[in-house]
C-alpha positions in Angstrom: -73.3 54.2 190.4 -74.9 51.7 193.2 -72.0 50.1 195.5 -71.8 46.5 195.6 -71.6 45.9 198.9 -69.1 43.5 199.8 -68.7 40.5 201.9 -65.8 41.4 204.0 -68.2 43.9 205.5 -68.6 43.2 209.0 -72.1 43.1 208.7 -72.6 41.5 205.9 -70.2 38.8 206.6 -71.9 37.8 209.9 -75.2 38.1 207.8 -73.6 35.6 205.2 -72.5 33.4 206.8 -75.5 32.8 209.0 -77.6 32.7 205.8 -74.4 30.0 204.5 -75.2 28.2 207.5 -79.0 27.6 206.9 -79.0 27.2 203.3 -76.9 23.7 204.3 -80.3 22.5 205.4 -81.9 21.5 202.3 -84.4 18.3 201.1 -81.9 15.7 201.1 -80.1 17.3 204.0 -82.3 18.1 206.7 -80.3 17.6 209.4 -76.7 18.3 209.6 -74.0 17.2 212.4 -71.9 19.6 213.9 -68.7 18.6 211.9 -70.7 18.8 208.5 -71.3 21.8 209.3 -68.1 23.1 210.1 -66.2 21.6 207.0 -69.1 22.2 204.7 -68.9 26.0 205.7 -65.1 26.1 206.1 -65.1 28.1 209.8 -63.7 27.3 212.7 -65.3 25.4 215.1 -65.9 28.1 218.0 -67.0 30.4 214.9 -69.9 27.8 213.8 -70.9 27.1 218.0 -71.2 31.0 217.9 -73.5 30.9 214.7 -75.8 27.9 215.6 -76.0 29.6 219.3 -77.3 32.6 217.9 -79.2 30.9 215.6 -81.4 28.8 218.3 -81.8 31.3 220.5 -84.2 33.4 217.5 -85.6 29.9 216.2 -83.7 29.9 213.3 -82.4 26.5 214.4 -83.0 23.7 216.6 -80.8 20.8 218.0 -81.8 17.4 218.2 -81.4 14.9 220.8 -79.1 13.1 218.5 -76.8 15.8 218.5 -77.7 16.7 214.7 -79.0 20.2 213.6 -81.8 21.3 211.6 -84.1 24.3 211.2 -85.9 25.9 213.8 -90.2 26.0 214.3 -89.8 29.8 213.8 -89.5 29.0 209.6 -93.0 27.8 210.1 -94.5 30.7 209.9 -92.1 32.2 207.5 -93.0 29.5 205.2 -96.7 30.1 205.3 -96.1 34.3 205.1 -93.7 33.1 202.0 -96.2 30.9 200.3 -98.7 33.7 200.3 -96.7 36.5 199.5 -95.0 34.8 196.4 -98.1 32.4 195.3 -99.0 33.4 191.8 -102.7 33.5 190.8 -105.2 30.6 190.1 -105.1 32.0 185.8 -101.4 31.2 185.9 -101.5 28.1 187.3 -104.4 27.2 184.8 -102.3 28.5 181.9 -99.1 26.4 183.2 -101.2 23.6 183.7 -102.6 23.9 180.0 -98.9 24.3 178.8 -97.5 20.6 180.4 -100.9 19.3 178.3 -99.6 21.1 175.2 -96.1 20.2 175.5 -95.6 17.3 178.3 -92.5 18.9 179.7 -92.5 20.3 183.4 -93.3 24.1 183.3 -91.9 27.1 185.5 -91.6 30.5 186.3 -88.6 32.1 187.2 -87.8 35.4 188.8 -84.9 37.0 189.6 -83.5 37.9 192.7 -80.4 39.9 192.9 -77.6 37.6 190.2 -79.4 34.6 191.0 -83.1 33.1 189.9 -85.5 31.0 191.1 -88.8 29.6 190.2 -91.6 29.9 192.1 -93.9 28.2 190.6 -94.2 25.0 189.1 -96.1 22.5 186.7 -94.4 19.2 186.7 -94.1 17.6 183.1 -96.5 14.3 182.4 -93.5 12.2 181.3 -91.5 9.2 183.3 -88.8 11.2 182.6 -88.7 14.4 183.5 -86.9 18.2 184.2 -87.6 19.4 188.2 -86.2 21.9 190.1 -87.0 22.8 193.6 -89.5 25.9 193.7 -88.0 28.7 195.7 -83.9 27.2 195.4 -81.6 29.6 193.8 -80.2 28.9 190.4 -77.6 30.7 188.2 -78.5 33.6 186.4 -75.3 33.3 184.0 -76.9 30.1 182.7 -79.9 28.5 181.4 -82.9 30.3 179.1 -84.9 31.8 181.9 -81.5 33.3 182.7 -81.3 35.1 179.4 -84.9 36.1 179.5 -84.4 37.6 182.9 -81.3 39.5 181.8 -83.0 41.4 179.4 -82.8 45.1 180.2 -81.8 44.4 184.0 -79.2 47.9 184.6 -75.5 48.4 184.8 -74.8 47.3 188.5 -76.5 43.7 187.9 -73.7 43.2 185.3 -71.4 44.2 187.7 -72.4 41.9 190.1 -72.7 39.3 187.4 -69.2 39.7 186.8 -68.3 39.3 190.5 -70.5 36.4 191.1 -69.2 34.3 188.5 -65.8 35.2 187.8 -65.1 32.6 185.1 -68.5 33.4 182.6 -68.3 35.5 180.0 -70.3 38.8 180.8 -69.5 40.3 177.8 -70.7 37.2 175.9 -73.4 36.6 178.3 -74.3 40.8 178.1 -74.9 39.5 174.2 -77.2 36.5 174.5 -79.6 38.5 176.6 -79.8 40.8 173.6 -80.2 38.5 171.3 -82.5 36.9 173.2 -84.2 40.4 174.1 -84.9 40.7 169.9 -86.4 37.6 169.5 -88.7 37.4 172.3 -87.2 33.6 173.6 -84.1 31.5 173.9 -83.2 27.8 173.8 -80.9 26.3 176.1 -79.3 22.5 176.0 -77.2 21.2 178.5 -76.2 24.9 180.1 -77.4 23.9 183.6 -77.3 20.3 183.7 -76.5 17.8 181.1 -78.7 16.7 178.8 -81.5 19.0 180.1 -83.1 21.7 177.5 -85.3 24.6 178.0 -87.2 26.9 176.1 -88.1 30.4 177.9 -90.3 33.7 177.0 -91.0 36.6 178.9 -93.7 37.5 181.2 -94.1 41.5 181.3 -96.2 44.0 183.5 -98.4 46.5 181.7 -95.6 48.8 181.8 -94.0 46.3 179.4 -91.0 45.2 181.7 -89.7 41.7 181.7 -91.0 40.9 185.3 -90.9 37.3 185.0 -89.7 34.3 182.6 -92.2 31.5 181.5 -90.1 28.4 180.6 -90.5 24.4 179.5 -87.8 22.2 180.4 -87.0 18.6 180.1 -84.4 15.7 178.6 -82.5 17.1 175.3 -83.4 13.9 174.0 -86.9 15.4 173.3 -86.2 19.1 172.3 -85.8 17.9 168.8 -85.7 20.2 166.2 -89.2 19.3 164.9 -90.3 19.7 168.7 -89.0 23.2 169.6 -90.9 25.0 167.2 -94.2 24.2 168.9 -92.5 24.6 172.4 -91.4 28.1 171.5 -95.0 28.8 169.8 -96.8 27.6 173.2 -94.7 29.0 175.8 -95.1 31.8 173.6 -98.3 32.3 173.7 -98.7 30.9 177.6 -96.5 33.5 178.6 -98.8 36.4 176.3 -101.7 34.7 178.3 -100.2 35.8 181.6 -98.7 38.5 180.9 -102.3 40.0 179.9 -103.7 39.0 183.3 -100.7 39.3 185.5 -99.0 36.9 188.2 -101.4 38.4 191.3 -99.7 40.0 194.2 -96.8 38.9 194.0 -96.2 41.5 191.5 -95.5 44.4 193.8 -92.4 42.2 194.4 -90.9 42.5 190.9 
């Protein structure tokens, strides 16, 4: 059985809470002030100095002449290495563009990385009102219907972690869903995430058959009516048959 490695580990506690540290820096926070930083990460002060120090000196981070943080030039070329890497091909983007004409809700696909997902790619919906995340931002993977897709016949040690990770979900419940799910080939979601926002989500396999990705639609429960979600589930259905058939590009060495 694979060891969970744990975050008292030296190691991986410096690693953490480093990688704590940046992920503070997001859209509506670029720039953080040395006290946010300290009470948003809970360290001591000398213990956050040490961290940011570090942290400058490779890049990571940069301070500003008014005394706020934010992250470092060296992300630039992460970034661009990152949009390559992880960019999916021009036939799924055509496919998820033809899915937010068929169904007017925003469209993504979600992977999964370790007990969290994340989509990294995505179609915005044509309405006023409308489901976004931000591409690349992890997400639970104990909720949602991507989440249940992306469960589906993940191994022993992911439930594990699951388990860890969020202590207060039901695994065993959860362990069920993705079954369920599993057998009929989608799940619907309302209001497991965020209030009043629905999903529908299908799988994307490789030509081994493995679930390598989820295809999803997303938007206010308000329009997931019952007479709705039928066509949603057809379409995504189908969208996520489309690419499955053709494949995500390169970035599928990565799942």
């Amino acid at each position: 059985m694979t060891e969970i490695p744990s975050r008292t580990d030296g190691g991986v506690r410096s690693i953490t809470r480093a990688v704590d540290l940046l992920a503070l820096f997001e859209s509506e926070h670029p720039a953080r002030t040395l006290r946010e930083i300290v009470t948003l990460t809970e360290l001591p002060k000398t213990t956050v100095l040490r961290l940011l120090g570090t942290l400058t000196t490779l890049g990571l981070v940069s301070a500003r002449q008014d005394g706020c943080y934010g992250l470092g030039a060296t992300f630039l070329s992460w970034v661009r290495l990152a949009q390559s890497v992880w960019e999916v091909n021009a036939e799924t983007r055509r496919v998820m563009h033809e899915l937010v004409d068929a169904c007017g809700e925003t469209v993504n696909v979600y992977i999964r990385q370790d007990v969290h997902r994340m989509s990294i790619a995505q179609q915005a919906g044509t309405a006023t009102v409308r489901s976004v995340v931000e591409v690349g931002v992890p997400l639970p993977l104990a909720q949602g219907a991507a989440a249940k897709v992306l469960l589906g016949g993940v191994p022993p040690v992911v439930w594990q972690a699951l388990a860890v990770e969020y202590p207060e979900t039901d695994v065993d419940g959860l362990h069920r869903e993705a079954a369920s799910t599993a057998e009929l080939g989608y799940a619907i979601t309302h209001g497991e995430r965020e209030l009043g926002a629905s999903s529908v989500a299908t799988p994307i396999r490789n030509r081994d058959g493995r679930v390598i990705a989820a295809l999803s639609v997303s938007g206010p429960t308000s329009r997931f009516t019952a007479d709705r979600v039928g066509g949603y589930v057809d379409a995504v259905t189908a969208a996520a048959q489309r690419i499955s058939a053709t494949g995500l590009g390169n970035v599928e060495v990565y799942l």
